[in-house]
Every structure is written in C-alpha cells, then in structure tokens.
DSSP file (Angstrom, degrees, kcal/mol; ACC not computed):
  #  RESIDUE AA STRUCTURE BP1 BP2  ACC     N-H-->O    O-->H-N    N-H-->O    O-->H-N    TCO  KAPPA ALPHA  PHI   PSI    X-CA   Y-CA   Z-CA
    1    1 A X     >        0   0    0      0, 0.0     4,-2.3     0, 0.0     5,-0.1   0.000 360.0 360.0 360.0 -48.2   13.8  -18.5  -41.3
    2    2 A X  H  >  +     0   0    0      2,-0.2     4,-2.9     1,-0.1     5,-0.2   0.975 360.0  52.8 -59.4 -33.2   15.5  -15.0  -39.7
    3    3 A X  H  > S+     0   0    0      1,-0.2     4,-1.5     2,-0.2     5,-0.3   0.949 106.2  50.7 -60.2 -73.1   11.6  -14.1  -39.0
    4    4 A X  H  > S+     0   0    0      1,-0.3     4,-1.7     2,-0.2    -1,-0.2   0.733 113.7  43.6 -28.2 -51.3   11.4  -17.4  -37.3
    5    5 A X  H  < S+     0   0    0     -4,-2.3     5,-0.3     2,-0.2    -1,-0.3   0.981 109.8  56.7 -48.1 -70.8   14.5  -16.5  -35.2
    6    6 A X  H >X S+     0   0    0     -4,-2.9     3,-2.4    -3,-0.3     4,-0.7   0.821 112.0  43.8 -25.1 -73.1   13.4  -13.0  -34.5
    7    7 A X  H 3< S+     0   0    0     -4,-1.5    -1,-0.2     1,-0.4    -2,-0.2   0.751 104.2  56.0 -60.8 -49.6   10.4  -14.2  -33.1
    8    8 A X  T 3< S+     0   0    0     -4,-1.7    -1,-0.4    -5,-0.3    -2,-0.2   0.542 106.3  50.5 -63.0  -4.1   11.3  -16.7  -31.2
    9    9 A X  T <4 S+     0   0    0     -3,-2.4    -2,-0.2    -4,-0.2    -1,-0.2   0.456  85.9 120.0-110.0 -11.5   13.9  -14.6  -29.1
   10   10 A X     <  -     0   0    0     -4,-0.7     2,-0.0    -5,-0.3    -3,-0.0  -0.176  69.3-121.7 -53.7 144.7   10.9  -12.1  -28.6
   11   11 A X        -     0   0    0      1,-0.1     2,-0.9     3,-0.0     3,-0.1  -0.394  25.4-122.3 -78.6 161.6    9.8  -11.5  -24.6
   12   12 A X     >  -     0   0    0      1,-0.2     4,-1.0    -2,-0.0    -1,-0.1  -0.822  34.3-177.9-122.7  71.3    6.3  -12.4  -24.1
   13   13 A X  T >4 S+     0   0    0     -2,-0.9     3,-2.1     1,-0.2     4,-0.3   0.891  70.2  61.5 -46.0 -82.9    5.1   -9.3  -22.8
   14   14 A X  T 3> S+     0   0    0      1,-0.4     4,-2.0     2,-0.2     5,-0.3   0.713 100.5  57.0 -29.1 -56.8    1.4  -10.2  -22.2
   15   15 A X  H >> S+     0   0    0      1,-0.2     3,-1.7     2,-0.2     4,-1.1   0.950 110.6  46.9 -48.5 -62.0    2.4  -12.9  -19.6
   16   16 A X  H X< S+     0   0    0     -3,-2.1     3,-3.1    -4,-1.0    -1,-0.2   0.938 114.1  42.1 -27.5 -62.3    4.4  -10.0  -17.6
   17   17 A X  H 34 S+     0   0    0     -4,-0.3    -1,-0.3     1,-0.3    -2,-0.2   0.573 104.1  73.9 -88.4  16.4    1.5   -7.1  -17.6
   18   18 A X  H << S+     0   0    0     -4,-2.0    -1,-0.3    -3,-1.7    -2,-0.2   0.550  87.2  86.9 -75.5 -19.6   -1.2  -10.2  -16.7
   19   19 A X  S << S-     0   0    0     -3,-3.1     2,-0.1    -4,-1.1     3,-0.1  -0.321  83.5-112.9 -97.8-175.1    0.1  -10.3  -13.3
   20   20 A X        -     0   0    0      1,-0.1     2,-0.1    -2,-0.1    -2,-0.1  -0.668  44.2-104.1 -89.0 154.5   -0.5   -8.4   -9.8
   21   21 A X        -     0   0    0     -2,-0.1     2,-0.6     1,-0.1    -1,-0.1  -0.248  53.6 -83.4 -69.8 152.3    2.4   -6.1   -8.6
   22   22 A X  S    S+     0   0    0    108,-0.1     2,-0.4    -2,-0.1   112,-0.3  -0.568  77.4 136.7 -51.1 100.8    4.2   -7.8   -5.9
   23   23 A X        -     0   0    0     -2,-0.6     2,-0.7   107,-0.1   104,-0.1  -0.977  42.0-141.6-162.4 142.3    2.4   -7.0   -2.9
   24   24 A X    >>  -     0   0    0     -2,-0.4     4,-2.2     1,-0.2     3,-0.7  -0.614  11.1-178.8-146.6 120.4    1.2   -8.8    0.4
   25   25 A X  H 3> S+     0   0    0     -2,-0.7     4,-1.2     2,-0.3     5,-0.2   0.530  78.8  68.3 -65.2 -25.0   -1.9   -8.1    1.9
   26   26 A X  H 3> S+     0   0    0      2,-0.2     4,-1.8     3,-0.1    -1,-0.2   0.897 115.2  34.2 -56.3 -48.0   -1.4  -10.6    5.0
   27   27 A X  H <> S+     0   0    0     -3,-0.7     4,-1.4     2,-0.2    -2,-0.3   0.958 108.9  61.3 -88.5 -35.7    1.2   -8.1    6.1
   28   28 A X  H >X S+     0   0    0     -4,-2.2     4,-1.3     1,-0.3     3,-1.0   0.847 114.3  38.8 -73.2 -67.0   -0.3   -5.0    4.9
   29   29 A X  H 3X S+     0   0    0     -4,-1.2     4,-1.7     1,-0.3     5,-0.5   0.802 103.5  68.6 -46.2 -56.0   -3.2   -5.8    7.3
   30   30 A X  H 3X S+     0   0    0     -4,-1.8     4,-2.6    -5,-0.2    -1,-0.3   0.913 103.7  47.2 -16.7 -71.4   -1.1   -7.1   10.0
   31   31 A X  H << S+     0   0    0     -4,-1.4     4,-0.5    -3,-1.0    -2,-0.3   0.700 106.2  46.5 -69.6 -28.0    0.1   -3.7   10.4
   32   32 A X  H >X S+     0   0    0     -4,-1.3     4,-2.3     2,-0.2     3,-1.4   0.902 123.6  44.1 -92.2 -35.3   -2.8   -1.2   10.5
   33   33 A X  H 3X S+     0   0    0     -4,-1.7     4,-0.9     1,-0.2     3,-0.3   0.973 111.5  44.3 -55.8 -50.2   -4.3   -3.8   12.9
   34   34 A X  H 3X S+     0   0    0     -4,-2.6     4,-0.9    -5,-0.5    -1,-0.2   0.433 116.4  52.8 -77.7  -6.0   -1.6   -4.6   15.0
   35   35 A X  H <4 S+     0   0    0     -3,-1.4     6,-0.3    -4,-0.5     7,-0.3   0.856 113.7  44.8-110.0 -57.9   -1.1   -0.4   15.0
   36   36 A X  H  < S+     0   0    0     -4,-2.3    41,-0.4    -3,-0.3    -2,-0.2   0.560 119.0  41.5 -72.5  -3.9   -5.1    0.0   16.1
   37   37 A X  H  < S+     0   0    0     -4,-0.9     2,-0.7    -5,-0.2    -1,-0.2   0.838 117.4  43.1-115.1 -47.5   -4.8   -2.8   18.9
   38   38 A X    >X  -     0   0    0     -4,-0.9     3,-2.3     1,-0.2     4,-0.6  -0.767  63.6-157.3-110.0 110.4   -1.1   -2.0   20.6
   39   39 A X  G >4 S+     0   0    0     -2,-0.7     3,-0.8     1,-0.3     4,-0.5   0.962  99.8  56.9 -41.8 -52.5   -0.2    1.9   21.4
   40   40 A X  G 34 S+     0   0    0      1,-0.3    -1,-0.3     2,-0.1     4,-0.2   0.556  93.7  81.6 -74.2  -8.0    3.5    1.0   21.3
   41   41 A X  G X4 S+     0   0    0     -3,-2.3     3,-2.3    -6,-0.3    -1,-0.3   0.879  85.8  51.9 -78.3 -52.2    3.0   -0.6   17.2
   42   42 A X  G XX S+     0   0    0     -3,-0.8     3,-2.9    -4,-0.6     4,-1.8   0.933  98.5  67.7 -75.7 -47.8    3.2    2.3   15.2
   43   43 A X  G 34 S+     0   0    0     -4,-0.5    -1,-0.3     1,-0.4    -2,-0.2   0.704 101.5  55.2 -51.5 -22.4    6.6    3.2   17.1
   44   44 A X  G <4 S+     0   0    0     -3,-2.3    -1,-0.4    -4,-0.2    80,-0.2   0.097 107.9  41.4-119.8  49.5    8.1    0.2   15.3
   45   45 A X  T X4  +     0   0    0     -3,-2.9     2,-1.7     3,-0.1     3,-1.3   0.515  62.8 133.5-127.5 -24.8    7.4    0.9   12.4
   46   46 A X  T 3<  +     0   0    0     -4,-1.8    -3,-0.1     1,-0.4    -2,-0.1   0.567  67.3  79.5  10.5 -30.9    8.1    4.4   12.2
   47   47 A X  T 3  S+     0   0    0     -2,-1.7    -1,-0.4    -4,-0.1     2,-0.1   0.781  73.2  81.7 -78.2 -12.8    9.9    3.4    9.0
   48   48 A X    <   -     0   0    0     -3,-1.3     2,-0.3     1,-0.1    -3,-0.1  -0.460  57.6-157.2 -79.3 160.2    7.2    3.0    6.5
   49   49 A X        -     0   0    0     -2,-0.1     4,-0.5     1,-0.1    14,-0.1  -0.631  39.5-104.3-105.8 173.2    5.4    5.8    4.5
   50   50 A X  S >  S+     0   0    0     -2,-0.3     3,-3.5     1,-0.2    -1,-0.1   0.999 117.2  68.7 -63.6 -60.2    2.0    5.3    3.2
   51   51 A X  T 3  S+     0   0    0      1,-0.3    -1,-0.2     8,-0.1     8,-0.1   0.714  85.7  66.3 -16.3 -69.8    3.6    4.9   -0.3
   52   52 A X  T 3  S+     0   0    0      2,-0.1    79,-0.3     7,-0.0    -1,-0.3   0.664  85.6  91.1 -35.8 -33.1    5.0    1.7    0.8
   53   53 A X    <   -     0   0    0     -3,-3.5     6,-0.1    -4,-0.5     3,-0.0  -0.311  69.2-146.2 -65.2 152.0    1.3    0.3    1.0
   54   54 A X  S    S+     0   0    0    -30,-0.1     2,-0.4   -33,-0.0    -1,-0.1   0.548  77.8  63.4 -87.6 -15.5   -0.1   -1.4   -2.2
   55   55 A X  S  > S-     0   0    0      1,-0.1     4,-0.6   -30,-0.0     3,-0.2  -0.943  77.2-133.5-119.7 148.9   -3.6   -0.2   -1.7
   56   56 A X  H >> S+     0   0    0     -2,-0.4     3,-1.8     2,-0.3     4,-1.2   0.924 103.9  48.0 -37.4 -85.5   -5.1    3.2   -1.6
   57   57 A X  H >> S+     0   0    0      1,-0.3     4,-1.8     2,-0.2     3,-0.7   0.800 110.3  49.6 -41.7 -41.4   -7.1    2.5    1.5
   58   58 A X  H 3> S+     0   0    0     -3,-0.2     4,-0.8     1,-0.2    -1,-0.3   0.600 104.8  52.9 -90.3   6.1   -4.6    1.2    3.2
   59   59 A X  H << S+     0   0    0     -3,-1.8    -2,-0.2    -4,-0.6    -1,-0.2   0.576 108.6  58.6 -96.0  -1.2   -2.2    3.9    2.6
   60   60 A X  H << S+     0   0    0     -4,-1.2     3,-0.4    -3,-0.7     4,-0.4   0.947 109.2  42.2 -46.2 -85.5   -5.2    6.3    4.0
   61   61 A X  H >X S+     0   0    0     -4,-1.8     3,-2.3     1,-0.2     4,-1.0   0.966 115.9  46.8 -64.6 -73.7   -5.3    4.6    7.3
   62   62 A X  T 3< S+     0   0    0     -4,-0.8     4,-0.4     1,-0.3    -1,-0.2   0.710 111.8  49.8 -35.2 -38.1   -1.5    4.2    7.8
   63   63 A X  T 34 S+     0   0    0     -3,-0.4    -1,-0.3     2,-0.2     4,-0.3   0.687 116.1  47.3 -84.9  -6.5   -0.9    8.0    6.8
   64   64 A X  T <4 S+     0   0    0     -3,-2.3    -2,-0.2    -4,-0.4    -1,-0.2   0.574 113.8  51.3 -57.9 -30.6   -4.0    8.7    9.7
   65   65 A X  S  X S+     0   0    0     -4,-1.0     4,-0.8     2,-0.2    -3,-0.2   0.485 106.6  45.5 -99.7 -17.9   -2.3    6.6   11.8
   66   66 A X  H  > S+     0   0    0     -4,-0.4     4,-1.7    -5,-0.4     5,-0.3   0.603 110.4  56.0 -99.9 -26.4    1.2    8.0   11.8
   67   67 A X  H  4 S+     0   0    0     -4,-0.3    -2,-0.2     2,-0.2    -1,-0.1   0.526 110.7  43.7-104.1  30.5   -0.1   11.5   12.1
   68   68 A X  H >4>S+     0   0    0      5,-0.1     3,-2.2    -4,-0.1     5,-1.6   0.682 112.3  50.5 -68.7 -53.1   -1.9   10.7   15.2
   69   69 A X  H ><5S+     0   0    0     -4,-0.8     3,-0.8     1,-0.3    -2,-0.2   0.840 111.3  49.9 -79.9 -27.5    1.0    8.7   16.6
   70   70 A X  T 3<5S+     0   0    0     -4,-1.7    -1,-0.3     1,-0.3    -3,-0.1   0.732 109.1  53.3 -80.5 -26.4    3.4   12.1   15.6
   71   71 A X  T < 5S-     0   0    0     -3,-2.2    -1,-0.3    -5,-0.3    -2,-0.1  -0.374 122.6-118.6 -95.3  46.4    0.6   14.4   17.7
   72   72 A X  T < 5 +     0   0    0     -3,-0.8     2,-0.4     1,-0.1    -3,-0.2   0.629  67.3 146.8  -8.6  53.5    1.4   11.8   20.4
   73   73 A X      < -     0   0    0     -5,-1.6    -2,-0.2     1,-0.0    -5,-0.1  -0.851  61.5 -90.1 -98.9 144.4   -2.6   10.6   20.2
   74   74 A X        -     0   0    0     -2,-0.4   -38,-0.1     1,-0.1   -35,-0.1  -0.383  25.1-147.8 -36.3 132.3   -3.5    7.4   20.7
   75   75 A X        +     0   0    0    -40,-0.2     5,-0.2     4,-0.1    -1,-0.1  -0.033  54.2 129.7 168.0 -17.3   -3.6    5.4   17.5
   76   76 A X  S >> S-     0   0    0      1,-0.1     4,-2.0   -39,-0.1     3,-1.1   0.045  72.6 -91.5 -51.4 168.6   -6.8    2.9   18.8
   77   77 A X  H 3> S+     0   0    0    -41,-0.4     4,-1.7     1,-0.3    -1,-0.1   0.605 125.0  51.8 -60.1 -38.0   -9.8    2.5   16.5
   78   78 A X  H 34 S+     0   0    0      2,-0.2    -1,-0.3     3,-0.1     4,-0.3   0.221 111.9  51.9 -99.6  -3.4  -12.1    5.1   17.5
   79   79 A X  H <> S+     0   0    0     -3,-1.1     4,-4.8     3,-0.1    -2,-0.2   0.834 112.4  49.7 -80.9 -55.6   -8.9    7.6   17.1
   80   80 A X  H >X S+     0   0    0     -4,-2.0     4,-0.7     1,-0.3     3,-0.6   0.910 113.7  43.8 -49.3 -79.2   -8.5    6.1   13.6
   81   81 A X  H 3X S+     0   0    0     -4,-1.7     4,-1.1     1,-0.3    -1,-0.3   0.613 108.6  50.3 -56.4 -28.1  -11.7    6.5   12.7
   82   82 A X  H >> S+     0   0    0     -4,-0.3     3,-1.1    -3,-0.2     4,-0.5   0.955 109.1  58.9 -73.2 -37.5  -12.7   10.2   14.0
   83   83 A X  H << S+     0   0    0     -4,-4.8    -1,-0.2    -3,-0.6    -2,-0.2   0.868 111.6  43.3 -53.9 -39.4   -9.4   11.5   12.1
   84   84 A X  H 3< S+     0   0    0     -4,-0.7    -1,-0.3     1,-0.2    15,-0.2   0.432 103.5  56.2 -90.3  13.2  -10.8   10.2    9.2
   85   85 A X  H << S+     0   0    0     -3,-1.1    -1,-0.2    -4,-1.1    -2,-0.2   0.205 103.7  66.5 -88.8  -6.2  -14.0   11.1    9.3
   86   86 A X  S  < S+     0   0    0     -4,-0.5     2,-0.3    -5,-0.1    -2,-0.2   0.385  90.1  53.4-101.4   7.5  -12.8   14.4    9.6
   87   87 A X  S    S-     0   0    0     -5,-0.1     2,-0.4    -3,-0.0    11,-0.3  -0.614  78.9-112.7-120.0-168.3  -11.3   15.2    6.8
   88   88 A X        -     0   0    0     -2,-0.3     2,-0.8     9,-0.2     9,-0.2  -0.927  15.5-126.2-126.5 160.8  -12.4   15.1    3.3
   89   89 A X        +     0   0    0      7,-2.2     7,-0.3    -2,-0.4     3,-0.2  -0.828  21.4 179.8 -88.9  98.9  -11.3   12.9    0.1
   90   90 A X  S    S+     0   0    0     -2,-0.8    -1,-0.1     1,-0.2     7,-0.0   0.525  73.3  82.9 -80.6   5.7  -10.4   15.5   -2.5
   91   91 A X  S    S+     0   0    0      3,-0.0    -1,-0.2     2,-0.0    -2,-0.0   0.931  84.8  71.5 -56.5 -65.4   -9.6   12.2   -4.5
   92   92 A X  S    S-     0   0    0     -3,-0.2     9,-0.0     2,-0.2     0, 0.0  -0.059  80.1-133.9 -60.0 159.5  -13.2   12.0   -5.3
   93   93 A X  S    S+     0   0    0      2,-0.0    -1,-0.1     0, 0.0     2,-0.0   0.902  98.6  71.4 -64.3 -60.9  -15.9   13.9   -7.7
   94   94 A X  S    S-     0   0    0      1,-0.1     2,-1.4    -3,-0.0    -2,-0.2  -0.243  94.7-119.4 -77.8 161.9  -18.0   13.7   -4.4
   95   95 A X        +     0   0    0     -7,-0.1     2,-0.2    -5,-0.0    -1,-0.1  -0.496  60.9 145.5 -76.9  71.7  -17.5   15.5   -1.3
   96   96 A X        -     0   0    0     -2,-1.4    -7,-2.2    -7,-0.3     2,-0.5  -0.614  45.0 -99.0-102.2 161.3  -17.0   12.4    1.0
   97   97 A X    >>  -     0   0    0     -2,-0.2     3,-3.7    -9,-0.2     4,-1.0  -0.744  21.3-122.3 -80.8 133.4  -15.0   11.5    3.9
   98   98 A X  T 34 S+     0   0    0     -2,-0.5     4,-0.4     1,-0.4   -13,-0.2   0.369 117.4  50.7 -31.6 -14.3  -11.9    9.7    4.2
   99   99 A X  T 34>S+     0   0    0     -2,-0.6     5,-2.1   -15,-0.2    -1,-0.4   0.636 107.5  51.4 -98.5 -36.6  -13.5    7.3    6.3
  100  100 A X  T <45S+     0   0    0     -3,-3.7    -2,-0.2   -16,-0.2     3,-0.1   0.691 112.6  51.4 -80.4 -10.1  -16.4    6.8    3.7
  101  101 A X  T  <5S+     0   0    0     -4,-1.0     2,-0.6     1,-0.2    -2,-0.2   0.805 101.0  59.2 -92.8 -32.6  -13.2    6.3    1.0
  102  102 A X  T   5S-     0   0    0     -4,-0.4     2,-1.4    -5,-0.2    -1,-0.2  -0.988 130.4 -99.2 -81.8 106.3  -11.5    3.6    3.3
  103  103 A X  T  >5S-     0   0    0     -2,-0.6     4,-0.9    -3,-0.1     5,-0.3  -0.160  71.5 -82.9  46.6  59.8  -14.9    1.4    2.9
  104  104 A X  T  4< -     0   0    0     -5,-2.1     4,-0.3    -2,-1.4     3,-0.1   0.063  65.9 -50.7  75.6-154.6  -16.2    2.9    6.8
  105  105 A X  T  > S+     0   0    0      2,-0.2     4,-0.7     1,-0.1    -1,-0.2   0.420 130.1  71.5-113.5   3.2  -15.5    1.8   10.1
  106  106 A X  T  4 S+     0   0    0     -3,-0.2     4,-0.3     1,-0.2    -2,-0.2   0.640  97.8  50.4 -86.2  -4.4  -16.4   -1.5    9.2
  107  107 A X  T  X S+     0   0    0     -4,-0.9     4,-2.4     2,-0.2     5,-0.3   0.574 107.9  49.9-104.6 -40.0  -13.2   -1.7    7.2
  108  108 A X  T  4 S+     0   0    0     -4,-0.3     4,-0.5    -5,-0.3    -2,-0.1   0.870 113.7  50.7 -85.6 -15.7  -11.1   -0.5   10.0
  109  109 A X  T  X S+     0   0    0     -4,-0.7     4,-1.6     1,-0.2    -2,-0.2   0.797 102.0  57.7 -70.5 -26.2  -12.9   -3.4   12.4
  110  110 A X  H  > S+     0   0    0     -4,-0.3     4,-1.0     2,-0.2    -2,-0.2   0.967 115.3  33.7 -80.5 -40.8  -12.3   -5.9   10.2
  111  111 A X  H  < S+     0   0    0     -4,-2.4     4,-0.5     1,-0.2    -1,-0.2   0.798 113.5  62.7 -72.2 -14.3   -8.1   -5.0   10.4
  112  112 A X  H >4 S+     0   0    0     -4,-0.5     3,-0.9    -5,-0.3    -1,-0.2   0.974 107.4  38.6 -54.8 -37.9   -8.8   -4.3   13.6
  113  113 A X  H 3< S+     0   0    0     -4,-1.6    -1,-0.2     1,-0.2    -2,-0.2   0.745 101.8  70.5 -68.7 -32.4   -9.9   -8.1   14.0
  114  114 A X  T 3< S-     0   0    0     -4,-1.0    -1,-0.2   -85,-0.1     2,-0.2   0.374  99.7  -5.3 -98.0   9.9   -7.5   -9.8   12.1
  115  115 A X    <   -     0   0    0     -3,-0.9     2,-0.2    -4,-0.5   -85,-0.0  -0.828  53.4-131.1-144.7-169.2   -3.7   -9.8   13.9
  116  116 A X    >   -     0   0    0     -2,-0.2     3,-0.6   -79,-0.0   -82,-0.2  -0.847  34.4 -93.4-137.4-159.9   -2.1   -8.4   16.5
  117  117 A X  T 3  S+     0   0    0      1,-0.2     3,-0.4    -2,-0.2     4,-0.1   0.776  80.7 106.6 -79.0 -26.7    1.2   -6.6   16.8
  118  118 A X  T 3  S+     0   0    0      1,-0.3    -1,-0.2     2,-0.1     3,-0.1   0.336  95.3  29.6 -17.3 -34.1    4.1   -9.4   17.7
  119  119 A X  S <> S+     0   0    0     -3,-0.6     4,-1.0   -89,-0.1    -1,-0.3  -0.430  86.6 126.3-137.2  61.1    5.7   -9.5   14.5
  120  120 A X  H  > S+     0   0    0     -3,-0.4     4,-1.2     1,-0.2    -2,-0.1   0.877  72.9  47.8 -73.8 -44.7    4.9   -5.8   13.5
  121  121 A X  H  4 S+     0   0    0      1,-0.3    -1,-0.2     2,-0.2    -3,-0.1   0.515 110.9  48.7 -95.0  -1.5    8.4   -4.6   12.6
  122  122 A X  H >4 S+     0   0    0     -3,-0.3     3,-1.3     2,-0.1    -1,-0.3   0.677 116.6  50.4-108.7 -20.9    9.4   -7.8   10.3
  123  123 A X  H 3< S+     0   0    0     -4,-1.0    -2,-0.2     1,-0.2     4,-0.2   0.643 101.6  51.8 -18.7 -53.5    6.0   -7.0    8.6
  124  124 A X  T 3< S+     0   0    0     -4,-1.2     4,-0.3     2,-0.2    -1,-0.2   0.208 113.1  52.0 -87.5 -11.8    6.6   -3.4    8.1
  125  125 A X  S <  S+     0   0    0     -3,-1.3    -2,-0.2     2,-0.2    -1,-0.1   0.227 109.4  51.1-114.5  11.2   10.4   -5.2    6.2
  126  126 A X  S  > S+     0   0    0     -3,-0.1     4,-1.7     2,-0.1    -2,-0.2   0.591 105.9  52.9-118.7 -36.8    8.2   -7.4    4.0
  127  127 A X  H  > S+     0   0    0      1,-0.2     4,-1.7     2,-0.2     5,-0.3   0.846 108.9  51.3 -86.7 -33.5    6.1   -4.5    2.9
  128  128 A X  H  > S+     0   0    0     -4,-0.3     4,-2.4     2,-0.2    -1,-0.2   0.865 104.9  51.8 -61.8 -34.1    9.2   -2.7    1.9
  129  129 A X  H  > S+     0   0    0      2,-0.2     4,-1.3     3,-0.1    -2,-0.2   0.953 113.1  46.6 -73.2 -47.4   10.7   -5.4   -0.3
  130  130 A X  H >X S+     0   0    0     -4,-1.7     3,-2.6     2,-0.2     4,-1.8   0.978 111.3  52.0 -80.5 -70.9    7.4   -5.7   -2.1
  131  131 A X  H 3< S+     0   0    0     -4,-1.7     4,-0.2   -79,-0.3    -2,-0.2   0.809 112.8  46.3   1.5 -73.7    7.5   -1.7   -2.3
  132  132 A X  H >< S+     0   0    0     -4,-2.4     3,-0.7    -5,-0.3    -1,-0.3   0.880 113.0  49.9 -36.7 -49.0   11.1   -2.1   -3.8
  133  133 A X  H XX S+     0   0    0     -3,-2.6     3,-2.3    -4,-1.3     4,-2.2   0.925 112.3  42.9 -80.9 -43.1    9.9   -4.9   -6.2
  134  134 A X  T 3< S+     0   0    0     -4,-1.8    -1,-0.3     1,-0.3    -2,-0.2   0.259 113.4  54.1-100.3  27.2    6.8   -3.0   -7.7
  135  135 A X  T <> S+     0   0    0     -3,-0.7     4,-0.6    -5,-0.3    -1,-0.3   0.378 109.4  55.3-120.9 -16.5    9.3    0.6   -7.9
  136  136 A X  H <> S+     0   0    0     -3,-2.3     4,-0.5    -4,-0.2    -2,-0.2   0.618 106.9  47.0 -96.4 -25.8   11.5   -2.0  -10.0
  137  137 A X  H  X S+     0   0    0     -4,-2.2     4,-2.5     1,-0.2     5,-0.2   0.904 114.1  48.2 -82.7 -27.3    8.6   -2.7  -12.3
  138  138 A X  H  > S+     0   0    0      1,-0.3     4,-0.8    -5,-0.2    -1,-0.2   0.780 103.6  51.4 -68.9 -21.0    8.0    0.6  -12.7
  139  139 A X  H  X S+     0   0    0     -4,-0.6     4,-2.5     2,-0.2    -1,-0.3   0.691 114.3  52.1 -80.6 -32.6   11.2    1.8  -13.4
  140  140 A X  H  X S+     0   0    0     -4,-0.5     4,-1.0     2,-0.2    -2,-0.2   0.806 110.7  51.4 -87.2 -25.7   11.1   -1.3  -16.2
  141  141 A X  H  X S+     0   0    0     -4,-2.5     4,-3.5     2,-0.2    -1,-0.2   0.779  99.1  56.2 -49.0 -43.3    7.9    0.0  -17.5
  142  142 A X  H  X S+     0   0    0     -4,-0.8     4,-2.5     1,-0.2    -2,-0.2   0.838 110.7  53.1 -84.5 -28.0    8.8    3.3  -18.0
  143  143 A X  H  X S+     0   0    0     -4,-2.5     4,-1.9     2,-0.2     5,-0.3   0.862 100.9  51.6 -74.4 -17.7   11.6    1.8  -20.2
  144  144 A X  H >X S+     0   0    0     -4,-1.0     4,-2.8     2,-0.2     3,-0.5   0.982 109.7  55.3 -66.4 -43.2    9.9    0.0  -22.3
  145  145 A X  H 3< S+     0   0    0     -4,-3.5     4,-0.4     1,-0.2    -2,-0.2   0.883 111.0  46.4  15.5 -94.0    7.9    3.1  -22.8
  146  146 A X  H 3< S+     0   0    0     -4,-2.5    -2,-0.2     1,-0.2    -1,-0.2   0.428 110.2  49.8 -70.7 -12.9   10.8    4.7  -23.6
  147  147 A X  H X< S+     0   0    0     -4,-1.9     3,-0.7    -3,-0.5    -1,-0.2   0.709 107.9  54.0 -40.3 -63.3   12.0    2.2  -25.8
  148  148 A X  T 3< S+     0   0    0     -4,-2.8    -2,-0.2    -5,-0.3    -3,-0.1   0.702 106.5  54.6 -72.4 -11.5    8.8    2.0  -27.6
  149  149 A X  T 3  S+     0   0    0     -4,-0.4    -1,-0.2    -5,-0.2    -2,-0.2   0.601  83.0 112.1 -99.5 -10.5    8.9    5.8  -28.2
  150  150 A X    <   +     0   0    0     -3,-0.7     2,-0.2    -4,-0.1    -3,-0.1  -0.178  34.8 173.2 -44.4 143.0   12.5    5.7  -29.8
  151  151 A X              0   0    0     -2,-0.0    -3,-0.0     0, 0.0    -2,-0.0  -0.605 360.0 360.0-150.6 114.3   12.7    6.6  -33.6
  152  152 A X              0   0    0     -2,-0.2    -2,-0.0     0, 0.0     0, 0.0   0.405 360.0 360.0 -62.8 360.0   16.4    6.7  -34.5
C-alpha cells in the first residue's frame, strides 16, 4: 500500500523531457527578415543577443546582423550573406562557411521572404520570454541532476 502511495505522488518525468523547449519560430523569423528588408529593424531590437534565438542558424544570422548594424553597414541580404560567407564555422570537423552552416543564401531568402518589420520590437519581447522559459528549464534540469547525484 505505502509503495502504491509513493508511486502515485511520483512526477512523470518522460512527459516533461518529450517536449520542445519553449520557443517560437514565427517570431524568430520575423526578425532576421524584417532586419534584412528595413535598415532602421535591427535598431529596435538592439536588445536581443544571439543567445536569445532557439536555433543555431538563426543565432548565426542575428549575431552577423548585429555586427554589421554596430559597423554602421547596411544589414540587407547581400550584406548578410557576404559577412557570412566570409568567415569560417569552427563549429564543424569541416572547413565550411558560415553561410554554408546557416543552410546558404537560400536560407537567408527564404526569411527574407517571409515578414516584414512592423511588429519587430514586440517580436524581439516574445523571443525573450521564450528565452526566459527554456533558461527556467534548464536551471530545473540541472537540479534534478543535482538531485539525482545526491548520496546523503
């Protein structure tokens, strides 16, 4: 019967680590298009870091795209793309470019394509809250961890 108790009060981990981290990809995209289509877009956002992004690629192009806008270059598509085609991914085993690591220039047409800039800056405060949420799982990860790693 106490086993029966026990059990039943147990968390149901599996459901937890089955899901995606909090993240939205509507906005995420929003912003490095709406960045490559309006010069003045990156200037309101000025508050994200790359971090903040959920994806790898897109935290690529956003950290290309704030250190044009900080060398006060244009920020446009064909900016985007030369910056990162000029550096290299030390991420990788192979020697590739940053632009070949962001999936090309067809990857930066395709955000190019899909917004514009008009609701940039409440975008850029949606990407933070999910930011927040998936630094709250982690922090909850790393106790349970620590938890599991306890021997009194």
């Amino acid at each position: 019967m106490v086993a029966q108790i026990v059990n039943k009060n147990q968390p149901n981990f599996t459901s937890i680590f089955d899901k995606f981290p909090p993240q939205s990809m509507a906005a995420e995209e929003a912003i490095l298009g709406g960045i490559m289509l309006d010069p003045e877009a990156m200037g309101r956002v000025t508050f994200l870091s790359p971090e903040h992004f959920s994806l790898k690629p897109h935290q690529i192009i956003f950290d290309a795209c704030k250190q044009l806008h900080e060398k006060n270059l244009p920020t446009d598509l064909m900016h985007v793309a030369v910056w990162l085609s000029d550096r290299i991914d030390y991420t990788t085993q192979n020697k590739i470019t940053l632009l070949e690591s962001i999936g090309g220039q067809l990857m930066l047409a395709q955000l190019a394509e899909v917004t514009d800039a008009i609701n940039i800056d409440q975008y850029g405060y949606l990407i933070l809250k999910k930011y927040a949420l998936r630094c709250g799982i982690s922090v909850g990860y790393e106790i349970i961890r620590l938890a599991q790693e306890f021997n009194p």
